[in-house]
PyMOL CGO cylinders between C-alpha atoms (Angstrom):
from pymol import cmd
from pymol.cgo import CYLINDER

trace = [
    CYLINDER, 100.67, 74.89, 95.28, 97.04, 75.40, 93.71, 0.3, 1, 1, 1, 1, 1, 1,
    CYLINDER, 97.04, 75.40, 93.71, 96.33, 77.89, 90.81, 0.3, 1, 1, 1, 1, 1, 1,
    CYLINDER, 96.33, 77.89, 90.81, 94.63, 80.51, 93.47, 0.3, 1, 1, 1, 1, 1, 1,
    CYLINDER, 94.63, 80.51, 93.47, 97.40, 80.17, 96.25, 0.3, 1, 1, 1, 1, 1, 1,
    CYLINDER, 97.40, 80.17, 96.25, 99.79, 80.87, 93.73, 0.3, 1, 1, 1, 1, 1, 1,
    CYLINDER, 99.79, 80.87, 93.73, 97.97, 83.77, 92.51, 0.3, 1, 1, 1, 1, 1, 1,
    CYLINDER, 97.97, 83.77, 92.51, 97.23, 85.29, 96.17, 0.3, 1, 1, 1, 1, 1, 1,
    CYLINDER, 97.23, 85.29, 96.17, 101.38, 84.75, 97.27, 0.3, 1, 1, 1, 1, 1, 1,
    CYLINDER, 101.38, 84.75, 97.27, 101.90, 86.82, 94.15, 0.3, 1, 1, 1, 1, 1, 1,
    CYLINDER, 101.90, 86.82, 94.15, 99.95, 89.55, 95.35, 0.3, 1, 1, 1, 1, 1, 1,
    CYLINDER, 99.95, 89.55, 95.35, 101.61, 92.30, 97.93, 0.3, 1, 1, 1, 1, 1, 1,
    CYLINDER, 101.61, 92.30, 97.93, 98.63, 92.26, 100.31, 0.3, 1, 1, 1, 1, 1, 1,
    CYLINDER, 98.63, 92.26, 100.31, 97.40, 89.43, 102.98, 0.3, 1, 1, 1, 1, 1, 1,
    CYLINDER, 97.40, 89.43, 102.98, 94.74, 87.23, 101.09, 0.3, 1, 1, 1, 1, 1, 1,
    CYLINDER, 94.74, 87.23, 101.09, 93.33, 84.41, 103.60, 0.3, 1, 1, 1, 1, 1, 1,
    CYLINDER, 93.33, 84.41, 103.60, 89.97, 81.76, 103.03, 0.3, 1, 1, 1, 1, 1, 1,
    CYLINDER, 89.97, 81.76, 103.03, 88.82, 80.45, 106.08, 0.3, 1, 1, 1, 1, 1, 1,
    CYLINDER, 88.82, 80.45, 106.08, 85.53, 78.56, 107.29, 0.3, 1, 1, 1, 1, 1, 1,
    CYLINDER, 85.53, 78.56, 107.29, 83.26, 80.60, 109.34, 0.3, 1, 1, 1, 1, 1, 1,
    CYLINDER, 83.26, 80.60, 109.34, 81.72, 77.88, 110.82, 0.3, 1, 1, 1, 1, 1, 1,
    CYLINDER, 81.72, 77.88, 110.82, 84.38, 75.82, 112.21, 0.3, 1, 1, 1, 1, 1, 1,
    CYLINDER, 84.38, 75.82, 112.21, 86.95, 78.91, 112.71, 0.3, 1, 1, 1, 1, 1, 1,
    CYLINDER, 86.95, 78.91, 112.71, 89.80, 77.21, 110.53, 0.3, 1, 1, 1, 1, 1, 1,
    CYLINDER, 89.80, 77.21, 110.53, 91.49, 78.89, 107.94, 0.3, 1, 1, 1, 1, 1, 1,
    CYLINDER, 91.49, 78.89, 107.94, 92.14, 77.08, 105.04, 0.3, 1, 1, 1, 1, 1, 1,
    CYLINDER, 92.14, 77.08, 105.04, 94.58, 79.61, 103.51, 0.3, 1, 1, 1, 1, 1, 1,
    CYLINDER, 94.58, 79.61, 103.51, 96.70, 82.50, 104.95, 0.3, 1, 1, 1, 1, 1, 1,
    CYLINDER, 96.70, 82.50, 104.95, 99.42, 84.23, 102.50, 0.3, 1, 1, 1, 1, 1, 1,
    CYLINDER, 99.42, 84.23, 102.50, 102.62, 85.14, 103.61, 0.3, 1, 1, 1, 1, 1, 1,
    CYLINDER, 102.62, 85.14, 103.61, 101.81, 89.05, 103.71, 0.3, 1, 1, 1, 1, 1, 1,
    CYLINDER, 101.81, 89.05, 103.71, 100.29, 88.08, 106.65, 0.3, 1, 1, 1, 1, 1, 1,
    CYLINDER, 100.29, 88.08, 106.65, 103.88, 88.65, 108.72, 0.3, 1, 1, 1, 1, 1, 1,
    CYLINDER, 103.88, 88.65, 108.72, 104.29, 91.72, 107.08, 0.3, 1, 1, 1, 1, 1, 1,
    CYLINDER, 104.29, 91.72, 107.08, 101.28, 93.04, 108.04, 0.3, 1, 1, 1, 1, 1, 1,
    CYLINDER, 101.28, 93.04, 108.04, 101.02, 92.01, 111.74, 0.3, 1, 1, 1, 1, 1, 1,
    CYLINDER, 101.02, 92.01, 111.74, 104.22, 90.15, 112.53, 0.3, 1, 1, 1, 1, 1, 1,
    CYLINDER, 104.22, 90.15, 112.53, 102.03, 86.22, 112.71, 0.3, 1, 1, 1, 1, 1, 1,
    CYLINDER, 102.03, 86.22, 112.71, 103.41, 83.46, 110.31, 0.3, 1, 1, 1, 1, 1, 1,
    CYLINDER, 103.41, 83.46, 110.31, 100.78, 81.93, 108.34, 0.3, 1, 1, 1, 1, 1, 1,
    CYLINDER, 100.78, 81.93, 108.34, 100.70, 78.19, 110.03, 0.3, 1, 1, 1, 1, 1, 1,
    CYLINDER, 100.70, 78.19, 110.03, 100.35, 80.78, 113.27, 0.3, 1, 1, 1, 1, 1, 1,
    CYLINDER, 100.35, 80.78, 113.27, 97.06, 81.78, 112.40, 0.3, 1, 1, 1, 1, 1, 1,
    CYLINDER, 97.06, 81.78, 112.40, 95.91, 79.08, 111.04, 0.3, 1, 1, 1, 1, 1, 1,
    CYLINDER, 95.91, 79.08, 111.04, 96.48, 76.67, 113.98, 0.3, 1, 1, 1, 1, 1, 1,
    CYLINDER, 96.48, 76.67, 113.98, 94.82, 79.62, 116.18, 0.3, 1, 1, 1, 1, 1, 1,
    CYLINDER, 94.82, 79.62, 116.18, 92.08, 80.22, 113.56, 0.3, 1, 1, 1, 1, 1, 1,
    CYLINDER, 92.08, 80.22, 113.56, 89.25, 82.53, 113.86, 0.3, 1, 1, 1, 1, 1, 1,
    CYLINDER, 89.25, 82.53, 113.86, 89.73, 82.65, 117.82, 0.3, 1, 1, 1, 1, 1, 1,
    CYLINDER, 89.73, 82.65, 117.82, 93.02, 83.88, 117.19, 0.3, 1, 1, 1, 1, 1, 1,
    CYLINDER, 93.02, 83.88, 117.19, 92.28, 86.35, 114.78, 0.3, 1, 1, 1, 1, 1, 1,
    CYLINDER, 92.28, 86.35, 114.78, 88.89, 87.69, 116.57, 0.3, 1, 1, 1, 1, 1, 1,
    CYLINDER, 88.89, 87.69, 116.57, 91.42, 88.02, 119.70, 0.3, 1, 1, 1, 1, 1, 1,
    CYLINDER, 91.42, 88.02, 119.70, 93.29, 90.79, 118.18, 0.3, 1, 1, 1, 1, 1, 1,
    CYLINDER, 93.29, 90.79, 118.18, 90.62, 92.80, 116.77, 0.3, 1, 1, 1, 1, 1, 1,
    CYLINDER, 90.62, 92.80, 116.77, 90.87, 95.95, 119.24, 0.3, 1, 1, 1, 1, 1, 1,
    CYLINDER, 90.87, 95.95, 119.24, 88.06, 95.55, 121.56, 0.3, 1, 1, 1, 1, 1, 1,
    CYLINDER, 88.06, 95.55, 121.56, 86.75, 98.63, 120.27, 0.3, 1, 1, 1, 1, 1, 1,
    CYLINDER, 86.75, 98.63, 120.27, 85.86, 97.67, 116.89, 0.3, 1, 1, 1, 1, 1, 1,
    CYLINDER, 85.86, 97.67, 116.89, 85.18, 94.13, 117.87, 0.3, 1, 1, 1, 1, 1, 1,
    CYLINDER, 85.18, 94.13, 117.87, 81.63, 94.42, 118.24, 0.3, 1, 1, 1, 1, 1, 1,
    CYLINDER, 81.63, 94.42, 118.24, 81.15, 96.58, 115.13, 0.3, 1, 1, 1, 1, 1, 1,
    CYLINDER, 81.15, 96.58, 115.13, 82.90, 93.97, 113.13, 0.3, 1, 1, 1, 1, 1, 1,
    CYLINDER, 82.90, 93.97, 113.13, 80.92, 90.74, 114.17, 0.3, 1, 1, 1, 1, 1, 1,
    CYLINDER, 80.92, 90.74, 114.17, 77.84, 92.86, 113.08, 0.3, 1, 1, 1, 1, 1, 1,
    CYLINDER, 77.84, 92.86, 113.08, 78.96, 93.65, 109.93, 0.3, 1, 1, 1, 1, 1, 1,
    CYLINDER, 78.96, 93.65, 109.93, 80.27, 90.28, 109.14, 0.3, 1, 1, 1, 1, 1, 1,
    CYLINDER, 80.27, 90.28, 109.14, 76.95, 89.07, 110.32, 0.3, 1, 1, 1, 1, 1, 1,
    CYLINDER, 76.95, 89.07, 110.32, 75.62, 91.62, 108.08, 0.3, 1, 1, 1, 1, 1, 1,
    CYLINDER, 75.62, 91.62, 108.08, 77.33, 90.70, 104.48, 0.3, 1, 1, 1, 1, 1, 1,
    CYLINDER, 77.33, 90.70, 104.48, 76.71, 86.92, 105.19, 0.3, 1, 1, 1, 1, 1, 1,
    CYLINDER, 76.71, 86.92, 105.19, 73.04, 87.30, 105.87, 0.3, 1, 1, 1, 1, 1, 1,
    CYLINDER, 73.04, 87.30, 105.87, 72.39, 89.34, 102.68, 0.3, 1, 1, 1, 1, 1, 1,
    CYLINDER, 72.39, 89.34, 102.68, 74.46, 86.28, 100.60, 0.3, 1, 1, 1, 1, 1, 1,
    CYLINDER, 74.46, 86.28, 100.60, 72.21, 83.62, 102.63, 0.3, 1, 1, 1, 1, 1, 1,
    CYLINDER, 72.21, 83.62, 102.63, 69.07, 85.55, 101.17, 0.3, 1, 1, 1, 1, 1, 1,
    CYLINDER, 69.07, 85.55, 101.17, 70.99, 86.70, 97.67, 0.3, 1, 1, 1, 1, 1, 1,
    CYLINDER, 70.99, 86.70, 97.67, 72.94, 83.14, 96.89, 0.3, 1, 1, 1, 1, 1, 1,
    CYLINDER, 72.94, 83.14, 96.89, 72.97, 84.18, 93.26, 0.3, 1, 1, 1, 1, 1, 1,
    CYLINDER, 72.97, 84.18, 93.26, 75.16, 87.30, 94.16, 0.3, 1, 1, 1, 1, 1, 1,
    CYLINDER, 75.16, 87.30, 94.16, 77.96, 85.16, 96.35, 0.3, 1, 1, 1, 1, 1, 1,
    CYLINDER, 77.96, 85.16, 96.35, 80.82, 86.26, 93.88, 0.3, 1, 1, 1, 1, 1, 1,
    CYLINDER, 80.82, 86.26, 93.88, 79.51, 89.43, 92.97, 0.3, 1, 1, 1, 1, 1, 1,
    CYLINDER, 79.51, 89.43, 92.97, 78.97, 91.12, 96.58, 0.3, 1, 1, 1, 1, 1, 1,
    CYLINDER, 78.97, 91.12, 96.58, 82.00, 92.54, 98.35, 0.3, 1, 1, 1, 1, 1, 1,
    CYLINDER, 82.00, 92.54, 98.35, 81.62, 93.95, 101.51, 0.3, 1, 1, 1, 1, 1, 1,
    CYLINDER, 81.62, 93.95, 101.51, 84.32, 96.20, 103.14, 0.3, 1, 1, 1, 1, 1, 1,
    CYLINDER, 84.32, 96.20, 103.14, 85.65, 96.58, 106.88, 0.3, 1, 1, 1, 1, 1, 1,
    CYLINDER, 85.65, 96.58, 106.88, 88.31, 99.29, 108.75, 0.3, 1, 1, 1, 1, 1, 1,
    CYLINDER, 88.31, 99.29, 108.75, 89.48, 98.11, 111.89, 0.3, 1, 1, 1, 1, 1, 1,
    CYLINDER, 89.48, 98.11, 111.89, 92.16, 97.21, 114.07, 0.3, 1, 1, 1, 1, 1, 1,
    CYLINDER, 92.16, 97.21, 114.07, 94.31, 94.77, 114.56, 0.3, 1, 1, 1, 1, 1, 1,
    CYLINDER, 94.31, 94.77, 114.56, 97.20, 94.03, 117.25, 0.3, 1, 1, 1, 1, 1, 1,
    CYLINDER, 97.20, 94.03, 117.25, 100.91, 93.47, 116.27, 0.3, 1, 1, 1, 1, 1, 1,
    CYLINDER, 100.91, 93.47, 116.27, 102.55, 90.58, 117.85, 0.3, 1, 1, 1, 1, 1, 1,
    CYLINDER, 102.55, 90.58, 117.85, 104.97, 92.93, 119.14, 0.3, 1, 1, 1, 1, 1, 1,
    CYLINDER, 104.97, 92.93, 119.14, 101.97, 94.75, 120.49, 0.3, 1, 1, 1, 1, 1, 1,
    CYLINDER, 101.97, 94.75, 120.49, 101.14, 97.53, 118.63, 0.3, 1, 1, 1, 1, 1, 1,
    CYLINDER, 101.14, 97.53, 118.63, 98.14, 98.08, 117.03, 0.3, 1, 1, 1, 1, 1, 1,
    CYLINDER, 98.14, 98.08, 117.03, 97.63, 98.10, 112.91, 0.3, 1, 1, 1, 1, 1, 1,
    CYLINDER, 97.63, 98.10, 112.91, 94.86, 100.01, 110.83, 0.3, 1, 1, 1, 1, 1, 1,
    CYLINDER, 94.86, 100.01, 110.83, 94.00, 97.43, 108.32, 0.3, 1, 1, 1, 1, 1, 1,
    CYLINDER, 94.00, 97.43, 108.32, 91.35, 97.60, 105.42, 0.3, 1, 1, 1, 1, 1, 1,
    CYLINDER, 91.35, 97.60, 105.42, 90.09, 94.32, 104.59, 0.3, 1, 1, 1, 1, 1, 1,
    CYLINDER, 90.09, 94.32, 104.59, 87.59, 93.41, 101.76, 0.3, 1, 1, 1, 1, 1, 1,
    CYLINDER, 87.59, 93.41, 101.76, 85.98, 89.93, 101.93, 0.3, 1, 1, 1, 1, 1, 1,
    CYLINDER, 85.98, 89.93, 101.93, 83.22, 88.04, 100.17, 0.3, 1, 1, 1, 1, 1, 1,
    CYLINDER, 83.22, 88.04, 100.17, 81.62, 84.95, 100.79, 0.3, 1, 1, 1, 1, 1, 1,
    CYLINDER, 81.62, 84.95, 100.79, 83.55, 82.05, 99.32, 0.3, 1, 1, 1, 1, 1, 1,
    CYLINDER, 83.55, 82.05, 99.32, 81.02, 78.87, 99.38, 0.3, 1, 1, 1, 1, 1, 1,
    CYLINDER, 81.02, 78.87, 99.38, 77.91, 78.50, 100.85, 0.3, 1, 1, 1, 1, 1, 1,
    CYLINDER, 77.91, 78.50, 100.85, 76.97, 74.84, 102.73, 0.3, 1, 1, 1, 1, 1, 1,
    CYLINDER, 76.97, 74.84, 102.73, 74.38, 72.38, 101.88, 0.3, 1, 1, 1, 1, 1, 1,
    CYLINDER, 74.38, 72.38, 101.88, 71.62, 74.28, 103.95, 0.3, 1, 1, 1, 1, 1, 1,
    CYLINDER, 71.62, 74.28, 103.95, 72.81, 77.59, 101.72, 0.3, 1, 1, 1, 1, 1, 1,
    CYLINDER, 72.81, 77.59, 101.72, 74.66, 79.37, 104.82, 0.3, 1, 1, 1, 1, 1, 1,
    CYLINDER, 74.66, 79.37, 104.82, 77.92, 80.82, 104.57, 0.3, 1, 1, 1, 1, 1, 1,
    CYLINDER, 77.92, 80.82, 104.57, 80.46, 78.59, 104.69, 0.3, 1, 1, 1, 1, 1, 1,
    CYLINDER, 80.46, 78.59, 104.69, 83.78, 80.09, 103.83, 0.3, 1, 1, 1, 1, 1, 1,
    CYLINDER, 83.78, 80.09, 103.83, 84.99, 84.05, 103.54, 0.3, 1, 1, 1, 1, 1, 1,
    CYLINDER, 84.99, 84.05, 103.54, 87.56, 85.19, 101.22, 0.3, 1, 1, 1, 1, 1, 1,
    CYLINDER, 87.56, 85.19, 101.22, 89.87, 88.70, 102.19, 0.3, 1, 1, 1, 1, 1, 1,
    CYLINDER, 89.87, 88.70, 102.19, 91.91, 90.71, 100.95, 0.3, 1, 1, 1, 1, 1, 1,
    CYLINDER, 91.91, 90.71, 100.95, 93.85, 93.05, 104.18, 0.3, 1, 1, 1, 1, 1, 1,
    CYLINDER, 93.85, 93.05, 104.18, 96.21, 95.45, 103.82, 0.3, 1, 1, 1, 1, 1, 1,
    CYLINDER, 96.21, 95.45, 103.82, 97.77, 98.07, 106.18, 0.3, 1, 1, 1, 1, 1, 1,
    CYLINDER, 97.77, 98.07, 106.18, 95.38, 101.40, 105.54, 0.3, 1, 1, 1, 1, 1, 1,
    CYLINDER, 95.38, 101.40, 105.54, 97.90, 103.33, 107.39, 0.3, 1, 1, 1, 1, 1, 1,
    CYLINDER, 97.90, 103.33, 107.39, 100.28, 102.76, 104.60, 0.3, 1, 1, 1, 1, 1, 1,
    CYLINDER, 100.28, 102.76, 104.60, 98.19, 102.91, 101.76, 0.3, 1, 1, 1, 1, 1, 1,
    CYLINDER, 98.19, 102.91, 101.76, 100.19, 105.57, 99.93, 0.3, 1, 1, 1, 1, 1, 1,
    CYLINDER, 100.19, 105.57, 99.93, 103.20, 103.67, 100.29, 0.3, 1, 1, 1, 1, 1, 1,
    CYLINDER, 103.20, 103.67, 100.29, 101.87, 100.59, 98.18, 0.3, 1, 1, 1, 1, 1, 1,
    CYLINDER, 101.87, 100.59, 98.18, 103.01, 100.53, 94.54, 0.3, 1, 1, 1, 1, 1, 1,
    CYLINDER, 103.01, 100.53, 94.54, 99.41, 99.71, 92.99, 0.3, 1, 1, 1, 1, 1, 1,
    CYLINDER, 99.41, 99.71, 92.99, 100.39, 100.34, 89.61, 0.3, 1, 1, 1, 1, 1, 1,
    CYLINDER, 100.39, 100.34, 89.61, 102.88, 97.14, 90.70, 0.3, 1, 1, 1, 1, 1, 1,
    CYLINDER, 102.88, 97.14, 90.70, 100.00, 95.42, 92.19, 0.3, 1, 1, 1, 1, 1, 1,
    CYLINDER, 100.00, 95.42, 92.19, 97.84, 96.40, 88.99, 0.3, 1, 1, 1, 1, 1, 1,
    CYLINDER, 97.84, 96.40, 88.99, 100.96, 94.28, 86.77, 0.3, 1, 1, 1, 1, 1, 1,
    CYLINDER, 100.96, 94.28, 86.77, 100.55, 90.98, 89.05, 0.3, 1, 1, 1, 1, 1, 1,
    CYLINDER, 100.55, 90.98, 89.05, 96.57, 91.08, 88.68, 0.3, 1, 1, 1, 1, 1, 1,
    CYLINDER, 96.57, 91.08, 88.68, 96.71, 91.71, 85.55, 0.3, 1, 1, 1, 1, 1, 1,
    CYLINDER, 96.71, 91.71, 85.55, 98.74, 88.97, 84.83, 0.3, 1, 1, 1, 1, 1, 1,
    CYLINDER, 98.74, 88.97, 84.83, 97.14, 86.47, 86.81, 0.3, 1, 1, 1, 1, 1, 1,
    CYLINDER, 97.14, 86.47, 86.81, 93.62, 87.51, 85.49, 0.3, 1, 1, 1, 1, 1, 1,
    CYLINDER, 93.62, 87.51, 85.49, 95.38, 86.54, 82.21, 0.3, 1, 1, 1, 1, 1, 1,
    CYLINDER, 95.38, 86.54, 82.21, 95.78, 83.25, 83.59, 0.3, 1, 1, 1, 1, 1, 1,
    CYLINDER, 95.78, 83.25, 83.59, 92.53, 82.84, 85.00, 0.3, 1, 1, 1, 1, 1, 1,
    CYLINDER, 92.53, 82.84, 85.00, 90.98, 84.13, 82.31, 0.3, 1, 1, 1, 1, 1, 1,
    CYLINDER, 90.98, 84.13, 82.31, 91.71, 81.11, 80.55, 0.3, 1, 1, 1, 1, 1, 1,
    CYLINDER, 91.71, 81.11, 80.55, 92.15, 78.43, 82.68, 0.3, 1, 1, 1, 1, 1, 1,
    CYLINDER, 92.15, 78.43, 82.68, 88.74, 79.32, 84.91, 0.3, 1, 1, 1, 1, 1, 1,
    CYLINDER, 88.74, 79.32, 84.91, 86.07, 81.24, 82.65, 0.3, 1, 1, 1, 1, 1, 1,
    CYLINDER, 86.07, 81.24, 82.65, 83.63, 80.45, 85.27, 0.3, 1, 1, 1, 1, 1, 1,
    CYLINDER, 83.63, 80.45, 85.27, 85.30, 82.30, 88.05, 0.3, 1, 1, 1, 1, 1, 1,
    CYLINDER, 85.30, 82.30, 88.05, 86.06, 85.48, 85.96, 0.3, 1, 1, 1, 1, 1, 1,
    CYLINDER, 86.06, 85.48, 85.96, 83.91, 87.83, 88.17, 0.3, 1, 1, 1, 1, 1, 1,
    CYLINDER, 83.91, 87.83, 88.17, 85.92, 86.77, 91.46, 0.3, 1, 1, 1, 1, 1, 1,
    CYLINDER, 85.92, 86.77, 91.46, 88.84, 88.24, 89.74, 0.3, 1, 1, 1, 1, 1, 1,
    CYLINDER, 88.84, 88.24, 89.74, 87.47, 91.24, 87.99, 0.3, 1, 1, 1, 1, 1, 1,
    CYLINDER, 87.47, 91.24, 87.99, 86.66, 92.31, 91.66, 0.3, 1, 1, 1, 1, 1, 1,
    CYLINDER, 86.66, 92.31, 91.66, 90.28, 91.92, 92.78, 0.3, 1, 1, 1, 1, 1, 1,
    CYLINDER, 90.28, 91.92, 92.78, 91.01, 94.12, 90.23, 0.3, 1, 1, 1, 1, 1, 1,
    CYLINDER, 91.01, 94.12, 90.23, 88.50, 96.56, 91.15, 0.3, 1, 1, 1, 1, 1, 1,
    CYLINDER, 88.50, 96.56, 91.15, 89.79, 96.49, 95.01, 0.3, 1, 1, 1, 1, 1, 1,
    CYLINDER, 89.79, 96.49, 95.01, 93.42, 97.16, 93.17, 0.3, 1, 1, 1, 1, 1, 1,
    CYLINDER, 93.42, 97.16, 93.17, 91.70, 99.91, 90.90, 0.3, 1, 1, 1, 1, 1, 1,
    CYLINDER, 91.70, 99.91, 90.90, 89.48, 101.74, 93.76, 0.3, 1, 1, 1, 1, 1, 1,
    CYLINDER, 89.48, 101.74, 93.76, 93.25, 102.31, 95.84, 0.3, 1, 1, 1, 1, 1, 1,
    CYLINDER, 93.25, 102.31, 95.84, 94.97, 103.61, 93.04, 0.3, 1, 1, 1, 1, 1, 1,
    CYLINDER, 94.97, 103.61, 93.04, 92.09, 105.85, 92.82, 0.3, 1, 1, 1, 1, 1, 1,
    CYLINDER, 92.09, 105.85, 92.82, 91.97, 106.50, 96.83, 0.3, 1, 1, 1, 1, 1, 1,
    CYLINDER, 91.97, 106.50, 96.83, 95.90, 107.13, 96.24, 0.3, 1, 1, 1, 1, 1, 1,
    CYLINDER, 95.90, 107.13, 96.24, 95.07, 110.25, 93.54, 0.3, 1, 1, 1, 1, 1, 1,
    CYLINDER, 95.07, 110.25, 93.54, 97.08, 108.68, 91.26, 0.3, 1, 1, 1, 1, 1, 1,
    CYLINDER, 97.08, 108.68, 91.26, 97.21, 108.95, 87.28, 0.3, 1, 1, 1, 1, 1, 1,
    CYLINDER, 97.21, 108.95, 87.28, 96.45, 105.32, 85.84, 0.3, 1, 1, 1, 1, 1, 1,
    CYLINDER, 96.45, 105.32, 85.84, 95.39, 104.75, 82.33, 0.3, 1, 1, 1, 1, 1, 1,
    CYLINDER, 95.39, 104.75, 82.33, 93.25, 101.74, 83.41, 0.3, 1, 1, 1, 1, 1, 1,
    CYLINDER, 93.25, 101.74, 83.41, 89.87, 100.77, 82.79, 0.3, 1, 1, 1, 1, 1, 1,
    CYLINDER, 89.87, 100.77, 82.79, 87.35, 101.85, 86.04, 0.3, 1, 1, 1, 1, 1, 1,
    CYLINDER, 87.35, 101.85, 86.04, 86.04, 99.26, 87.74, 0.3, 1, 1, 1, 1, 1, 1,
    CYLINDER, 86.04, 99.26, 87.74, 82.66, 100.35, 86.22, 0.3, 1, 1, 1, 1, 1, 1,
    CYLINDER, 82.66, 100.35, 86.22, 83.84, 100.07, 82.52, 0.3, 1, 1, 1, 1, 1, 1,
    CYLINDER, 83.84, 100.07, 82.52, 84.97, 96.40, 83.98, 0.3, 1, 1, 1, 1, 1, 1,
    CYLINDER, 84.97, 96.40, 83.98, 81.95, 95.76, 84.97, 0.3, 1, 1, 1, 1, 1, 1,
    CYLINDER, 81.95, 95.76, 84.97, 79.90, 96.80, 81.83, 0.3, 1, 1, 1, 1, 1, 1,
    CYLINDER, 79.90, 96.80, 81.83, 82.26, 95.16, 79.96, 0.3, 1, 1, 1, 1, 1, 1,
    CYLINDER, 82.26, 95.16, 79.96, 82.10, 91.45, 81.74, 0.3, 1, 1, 1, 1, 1, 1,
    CYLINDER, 82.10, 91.45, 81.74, 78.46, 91.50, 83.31, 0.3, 1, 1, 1, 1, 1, 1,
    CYLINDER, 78.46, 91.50, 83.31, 76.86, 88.40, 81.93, 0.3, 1, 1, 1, 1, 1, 1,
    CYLINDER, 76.86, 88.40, 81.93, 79.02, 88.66, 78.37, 0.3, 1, 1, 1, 1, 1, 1,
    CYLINDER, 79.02, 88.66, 78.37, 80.49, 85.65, 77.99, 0.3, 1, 1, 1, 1, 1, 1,
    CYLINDER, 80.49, 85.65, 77.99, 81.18, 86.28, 74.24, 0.3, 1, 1, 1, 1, 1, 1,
    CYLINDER, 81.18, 86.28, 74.24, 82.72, 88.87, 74.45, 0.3, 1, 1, 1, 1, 1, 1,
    CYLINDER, 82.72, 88.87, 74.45, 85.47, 86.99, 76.20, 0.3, 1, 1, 1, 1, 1, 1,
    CYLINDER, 85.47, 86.99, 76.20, 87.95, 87.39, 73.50, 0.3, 1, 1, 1, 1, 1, 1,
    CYLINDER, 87.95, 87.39, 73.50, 87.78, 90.92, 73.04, 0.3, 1, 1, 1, 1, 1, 1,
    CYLINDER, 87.78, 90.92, 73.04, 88.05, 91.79, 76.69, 0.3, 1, 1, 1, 1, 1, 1,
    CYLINDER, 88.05, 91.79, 76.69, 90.90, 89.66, 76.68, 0.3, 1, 1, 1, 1, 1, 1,
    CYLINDER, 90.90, 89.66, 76.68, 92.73, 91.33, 73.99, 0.3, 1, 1, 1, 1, 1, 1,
    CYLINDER, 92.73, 91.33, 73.99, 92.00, 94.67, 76.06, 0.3, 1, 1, 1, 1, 1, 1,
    CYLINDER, 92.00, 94.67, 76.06, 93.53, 93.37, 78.82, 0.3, 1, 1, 1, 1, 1, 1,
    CYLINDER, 93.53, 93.37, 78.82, 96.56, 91.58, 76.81, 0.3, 1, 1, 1, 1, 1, 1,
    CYLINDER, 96.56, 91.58, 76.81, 97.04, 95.46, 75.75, 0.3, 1, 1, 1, 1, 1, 1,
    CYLINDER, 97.04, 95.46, 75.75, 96.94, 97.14, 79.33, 0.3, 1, 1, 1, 1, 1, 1,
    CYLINDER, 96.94, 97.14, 79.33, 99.33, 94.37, 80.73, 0.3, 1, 1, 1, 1, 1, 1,
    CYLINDER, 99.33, 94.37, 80.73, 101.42, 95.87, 78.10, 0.3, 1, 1, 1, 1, 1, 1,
    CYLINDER, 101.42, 95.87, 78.10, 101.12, 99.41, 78.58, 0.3, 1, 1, 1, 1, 1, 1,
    CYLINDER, 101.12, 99.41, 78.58, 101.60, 98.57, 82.38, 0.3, 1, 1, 1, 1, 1, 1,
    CYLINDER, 101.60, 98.57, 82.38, 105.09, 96.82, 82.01, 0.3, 1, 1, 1, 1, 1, 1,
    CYLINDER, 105.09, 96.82, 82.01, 106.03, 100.18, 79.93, 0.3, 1, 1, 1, 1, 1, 1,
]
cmd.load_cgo(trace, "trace")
């Protein structure tokens, strides 16, 4: 298993990379069955036609265009491919049949030799059971594994500061009381500073500890 996959089975949401171009996911975490009842190597040998099948048809539409949207902004803004997030609420339908509210937020991955979008990463969890999820848990596991990342892949650090700002924004959406750096002070704090590695390190070395208290 790869650094990343091991990093997105860790997490408690459905994390998934696939290739917009050819419709073939690449990746698909196990949350996946939690969140919709498909096994992973489901959706990945039905691929994007699968998935796009149980979008409910009224959000379909809306959905295409707004995926549309965030990749043509990235084709015209390559320089911004791991900084731009774009968000999406919609439905999706259970294998047992019932339908899901899921929010899912997804950036561009790669970008092909003509500089179009190529692959899409998400992150997809169950809105309707948002206040259920134990973020400050899910705060722990990306904490840790920015930890890792932090020093095994300096050159990917913004990728990860943004899945701890999807992780920060929910505890926020769930009113609850985290001591934890805003996804602002995150920003300021990593925004082109590459010496100041260390120290934001040591922050985060810190919080990882005040989290396991």
């Amino acid at each position: 298993m790869s650094q990343f996959e091991d990093f997105a089975e860790s997490l408690p949401i459905t994390v998934a990379v696939y290739n917009i171009q050819s419709g073939e996911y690449h990746f698909v975490s196990k949350e996946m069955e939690s969140l919709i009842g498909y096994k992973p190597e489901e959706i990945k040998a039905g691929g994007l036609k699968l998935v796009q099948s149980l979008i409910h048809p009224e959000d379909l539409e809306q959905m295409l265009a707004e995926n549309e949207k965030a990749a043509d902004y990235i084709q015209r803004n390559p320089e911004l491919i791991k900084k731009h997030w774009a968000d999406f609420k919609y439905r999706l339908k259970h294998k047992k049949g019932h339908w899901v509210s899921v929010h899912t937020r997804g950036r561009a991955y790669s970008l092909d030799d003509l500089g179009q979008v190529e692959k899409i990463l998400n992150f997809t969890f169950d809105s309707s059971k948002a206040n259920e999820v134990d973020f400050k848990d899910l705060g722990k596991i990306a904490l840790h594994s920015f930890d890792f990342f932090a020093e095994k892949l300096v050159g990917d650090l913004v990728s990860h500061i943004h899945v701890l700002e999807f992780v920060i924004d929910e505890m926020v959406a769930s009113s609850m009381s985290v001591d934890i750096l805003s996804p602002e002070e995150l920003r300021e704090s990593f925004h082109g500073q590459s010496l100041i590695l260390s120290e934001v390190s040591s922050k985060l070395s810190n919080l990882m500890k005040d989290l396991k208290n």
